[in-house]
N, C-alpha and C positions, 0 to 999 in steps of 0.2 A: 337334331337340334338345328334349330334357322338361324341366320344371321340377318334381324332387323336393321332398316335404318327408319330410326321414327324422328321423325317430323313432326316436331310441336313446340309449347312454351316452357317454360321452368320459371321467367315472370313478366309482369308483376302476378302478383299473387290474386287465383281465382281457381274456376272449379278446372278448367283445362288445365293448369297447370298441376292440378294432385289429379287430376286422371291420368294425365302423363308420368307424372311421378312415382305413384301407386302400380299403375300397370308396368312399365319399364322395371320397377323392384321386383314384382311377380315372377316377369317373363326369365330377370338373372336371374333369381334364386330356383330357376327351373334347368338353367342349362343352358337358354338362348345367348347370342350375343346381340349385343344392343349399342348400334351406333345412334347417338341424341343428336338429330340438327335441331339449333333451334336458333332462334334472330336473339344474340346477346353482345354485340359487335356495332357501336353504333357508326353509324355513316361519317367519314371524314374525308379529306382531299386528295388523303395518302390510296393511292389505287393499288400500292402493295402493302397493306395493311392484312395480315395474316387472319387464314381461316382456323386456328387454334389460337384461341387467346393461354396467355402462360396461365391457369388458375383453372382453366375449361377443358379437359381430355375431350370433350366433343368438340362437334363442329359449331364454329359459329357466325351466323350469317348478319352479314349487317342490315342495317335498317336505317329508314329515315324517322319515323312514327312509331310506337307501342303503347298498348296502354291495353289495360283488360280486357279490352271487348275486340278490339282490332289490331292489326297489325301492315304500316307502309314500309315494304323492305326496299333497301335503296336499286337505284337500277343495277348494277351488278350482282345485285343476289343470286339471281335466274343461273347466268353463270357458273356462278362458287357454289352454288348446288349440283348443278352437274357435275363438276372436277370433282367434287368431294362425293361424288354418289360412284362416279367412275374409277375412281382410287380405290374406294372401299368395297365394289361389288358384294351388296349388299346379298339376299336369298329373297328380298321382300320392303318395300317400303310400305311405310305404315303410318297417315299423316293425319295427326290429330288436328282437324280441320281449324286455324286460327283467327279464319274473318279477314285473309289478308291478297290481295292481286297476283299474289304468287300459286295460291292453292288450282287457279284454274290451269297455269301452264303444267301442272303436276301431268295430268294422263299424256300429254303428246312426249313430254322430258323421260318418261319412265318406257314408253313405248318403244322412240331412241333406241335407250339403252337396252331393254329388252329384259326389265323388272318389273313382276308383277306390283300393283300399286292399291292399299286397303286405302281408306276412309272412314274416320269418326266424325259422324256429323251434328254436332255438338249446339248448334243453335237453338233456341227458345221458342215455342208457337202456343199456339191453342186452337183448335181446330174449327171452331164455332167462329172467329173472329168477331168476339164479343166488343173489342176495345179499339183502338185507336190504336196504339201498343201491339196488339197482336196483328192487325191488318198489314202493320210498319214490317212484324217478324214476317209475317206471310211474303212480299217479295223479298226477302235476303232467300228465301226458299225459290221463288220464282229464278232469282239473278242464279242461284248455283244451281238447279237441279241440268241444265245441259251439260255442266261440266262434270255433274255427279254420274249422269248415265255413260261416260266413260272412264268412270274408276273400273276395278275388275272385281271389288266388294266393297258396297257401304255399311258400315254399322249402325245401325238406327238403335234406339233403345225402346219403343213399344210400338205395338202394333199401329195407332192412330199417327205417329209420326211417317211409318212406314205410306202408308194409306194416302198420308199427304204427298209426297214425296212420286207415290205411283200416278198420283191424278196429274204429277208436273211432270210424268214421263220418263222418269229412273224406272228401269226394271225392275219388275220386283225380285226375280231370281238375282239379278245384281246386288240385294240389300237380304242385308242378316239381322234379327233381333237380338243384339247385348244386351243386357241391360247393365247399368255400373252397378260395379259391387263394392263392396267392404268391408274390411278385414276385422271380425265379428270380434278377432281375441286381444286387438288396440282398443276398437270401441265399444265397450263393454261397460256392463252395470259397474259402480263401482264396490268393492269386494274389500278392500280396508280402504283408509285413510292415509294414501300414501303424502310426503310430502308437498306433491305439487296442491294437491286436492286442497291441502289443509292452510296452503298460501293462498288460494282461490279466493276458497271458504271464509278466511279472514275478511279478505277484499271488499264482500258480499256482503257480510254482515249476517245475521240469523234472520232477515226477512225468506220468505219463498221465494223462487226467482222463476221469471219465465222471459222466453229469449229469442230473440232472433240474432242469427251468427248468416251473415254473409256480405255480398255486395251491396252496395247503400246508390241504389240507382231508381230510375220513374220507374222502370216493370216490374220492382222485387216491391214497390204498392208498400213502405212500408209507414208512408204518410195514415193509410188508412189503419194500420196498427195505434197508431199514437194516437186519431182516433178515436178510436174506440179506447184502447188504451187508460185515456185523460176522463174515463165516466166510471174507471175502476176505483170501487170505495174503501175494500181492505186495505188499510195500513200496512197490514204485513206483507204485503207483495213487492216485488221490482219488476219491473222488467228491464232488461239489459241486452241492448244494441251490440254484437259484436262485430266490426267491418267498416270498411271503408269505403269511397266512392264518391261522384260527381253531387251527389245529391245530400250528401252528410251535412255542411257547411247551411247548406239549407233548412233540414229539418230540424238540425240544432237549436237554430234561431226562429223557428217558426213555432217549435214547441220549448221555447224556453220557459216557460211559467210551468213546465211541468222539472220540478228541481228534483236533485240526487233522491229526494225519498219516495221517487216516485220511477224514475227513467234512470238508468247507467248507460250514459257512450263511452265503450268502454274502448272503442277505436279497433283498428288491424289487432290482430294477433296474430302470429307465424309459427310460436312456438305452439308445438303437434301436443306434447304433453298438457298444456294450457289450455290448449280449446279441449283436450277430449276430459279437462277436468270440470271446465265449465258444463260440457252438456250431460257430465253425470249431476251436477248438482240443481239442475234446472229438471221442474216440473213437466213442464210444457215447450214446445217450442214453435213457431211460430211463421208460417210460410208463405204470406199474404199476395203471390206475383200474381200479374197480368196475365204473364207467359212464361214460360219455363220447358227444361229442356226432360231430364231427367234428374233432380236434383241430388249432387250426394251430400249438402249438409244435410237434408231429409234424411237420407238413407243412414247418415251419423245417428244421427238424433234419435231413430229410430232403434238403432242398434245398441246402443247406451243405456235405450228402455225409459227415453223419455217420451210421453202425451206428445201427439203431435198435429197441428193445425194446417191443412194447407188448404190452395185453391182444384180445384179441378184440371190446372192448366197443365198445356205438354200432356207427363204420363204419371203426374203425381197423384192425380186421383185412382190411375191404376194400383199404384204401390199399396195405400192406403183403404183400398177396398174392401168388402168384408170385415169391417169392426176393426183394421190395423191404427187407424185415425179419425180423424173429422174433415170430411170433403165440404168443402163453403162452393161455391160457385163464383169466377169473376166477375159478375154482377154484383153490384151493393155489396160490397167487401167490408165495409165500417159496421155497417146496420148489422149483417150477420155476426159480427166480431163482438159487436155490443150486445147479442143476447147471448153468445156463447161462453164468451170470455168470464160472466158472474157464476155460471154452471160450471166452470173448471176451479175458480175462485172457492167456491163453497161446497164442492165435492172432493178431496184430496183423492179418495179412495176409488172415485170412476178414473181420476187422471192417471193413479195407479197402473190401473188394471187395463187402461189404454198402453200403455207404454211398456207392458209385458206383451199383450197380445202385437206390437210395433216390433220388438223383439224376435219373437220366432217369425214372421213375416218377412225378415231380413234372414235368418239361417234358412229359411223354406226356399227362397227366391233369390237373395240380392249379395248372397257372398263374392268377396272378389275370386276363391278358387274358382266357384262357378263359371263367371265371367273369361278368367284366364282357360278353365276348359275348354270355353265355345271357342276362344280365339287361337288355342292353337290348333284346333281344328280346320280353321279355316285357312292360317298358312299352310298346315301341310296338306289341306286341296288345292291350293293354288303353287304349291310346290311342284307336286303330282303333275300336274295341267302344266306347266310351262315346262317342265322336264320331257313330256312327252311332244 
């Protein structure tokens, strides 16, 4: 068994932060041990301000900025990362990449110390750079790929990611294909009516629902949902907004003539029971981005055995390949959304029979066992290699 130190978020709440959370619960419940840094320490005057907050058995690095997308750790961080990496001699660090000026000093701080050092490289693109949005993702790719070619492994999640990544001069023997997974027997069709479901259920009302659950930002494009959305003529529909983001505040009031019998902002949700109740009760779900990395409320949604709609963008058109979904193109995102969205409307029985075949697609490919096997493979090669 290894002794990780991972390197990542726990919040605000986003997909890094349940991939860190999700994977770090696998890795324990296998054996490994698992030291969490993560920036939950905010920056103050006091220069002996303690790396274990009372409430946090990890480590915790201060910061001057957080926020879902990025991360400004205060100038001491660099520091209190080493002590604490030094203290704890880890077998492996393993930093779920947060978008933050810390992650480049990683390979020379690990070298130091003479710790092998992984990489999840978690950012959003699209390989065409169809948009405005994706050309913005494509340098955050440019700005890190020098410091990615000296991790000692990247995880990328599909091949085109990889591809980008080798034309900016990462090795490609340096980089491995993960893809994320998800733990098939949480999110699952629903099988009774258990309590949460049935508080949901209430909430909802007996219309059909279809849903988008995530960040509410310009590249998750979910302007062009509403839409398309706002020309849906069944009464008996909703659709329902679950998440939060810089862009909320906006599309609220942009599409406010579109009222409760139409749209639910039903806001953040945290609670895991809640969301996995909501995506069992939702028909369809709804993935309209720009750019995207590998998505796991996709891979949720999927595994719940709901229909599900996305863009080509990142590697979601991979997942959804072969009959598992509906790939639209980032191109004209509205217009495709307005003739597909009355074909899921008016066919219950295709959206069905999508959202089973979205199903086995996820136990075929995208479990998190899976996942956890590729990855402790790859510590114990790089255990192997610095041992010798």
């Amino acid at each position: 068994m290894a002794h990780i130190a991972w390197l990542g978020k726990k919040s605000p709440f986003c997909g890094n932060v349940t991939y860190g959370n999700t994977t770090t619960k696998e890795l324990k419940a296998r054996g490994h041990k698992i030291s969490f840094i993560h920036f939950d320490n905010p920056s103050s005057s006091n220069p002996s301000k303690p790396l274990f907050l009372a409430n946090d058995p990890d480590v915790s690095l201060p910061y001057l900025i957080k926020s879902q997308v990025y991360t400004i750790p205060s100038p001491r961080a660099e520091k209190e990362l080493r002590l604490s990496l030094e203290r704890l001699k880890p077998d492996i660090v393993h930093a779920s990449l947060t978008l933050s000026p810390l992650d480049f000093r990683l390979p020379e701080l690990c070298n130091e110390i003479k710790v092998p050092l992984v990489g999840t490289f978690h950012p959003a693109f699209d390989t065409k750079n169809r948009t405005l949005t994706a050309s913005t993702q494509q340098l955050t790719y440019q700005l890190y790929a020098p410091s990615l070619a000296k991790f000692d492994k990247i995880i990328v999640f599909s091949e085109p990611q990889k591809n980008v990544l080798e034309k900016l001069g990462v090795p490609k023997e340096k980089q491995i294909i993960i893809p994320n997974g998800v733990n098939e027997n949480i999110w699952k069709p629903i099988c009774e009516k258990n309590k949460k479901y049935a508080q949901v259920k209430n909430k909802l009302g007996n219309e059909r629902i279809f849903l988008y659950m995530g960040r509410i930002a310009n590249e998750k494009n979910i302007e062009a949902l509403l839409r398309s959305w706002r020309q849906t003529k069944n009464k008996d529909c909703k659709l329902v907004i679950v998440g939060d983001g810089p862009m909320k505040p906006t599309l609220e009031n942009s599409f406010s003539n579109l009222n409760k019998e139409k749209v639910i902002w039903w806001g953040a949700e945290l609670d895991l029971e809640t969301r996995i109740a909501i995506m069992q009760i939702a028909e369809v779900f709804f993935l309209p981005s720009l750019v995207e990395g590998l998505s796991l409320s996709l891979l949720e949604a999927m595994s719940t055995a709901t229909a599900c709609v996305a863009t080509d963008a990142g590697a979601d058109g991979e997942v959804l390949d072969n009959g598992a979904g509906i790939v639209i193109s980032t191109d004209n995102v509205t217009s495709q959304l307005k003739t597909i969205i009355p074909i899921l409307v008016e066919h219950p029985t295709f959206t069905k029979n999508l959202g089973e075949k979205a199903r086995e697609r996820v136990i075929e490919r995208y479990t998190i066992s899976q996942n956890i096997n590729s990855l402790e493979k790859v510590y114990k090669n790089l255990k192997d290699t610095f041992k010798n």
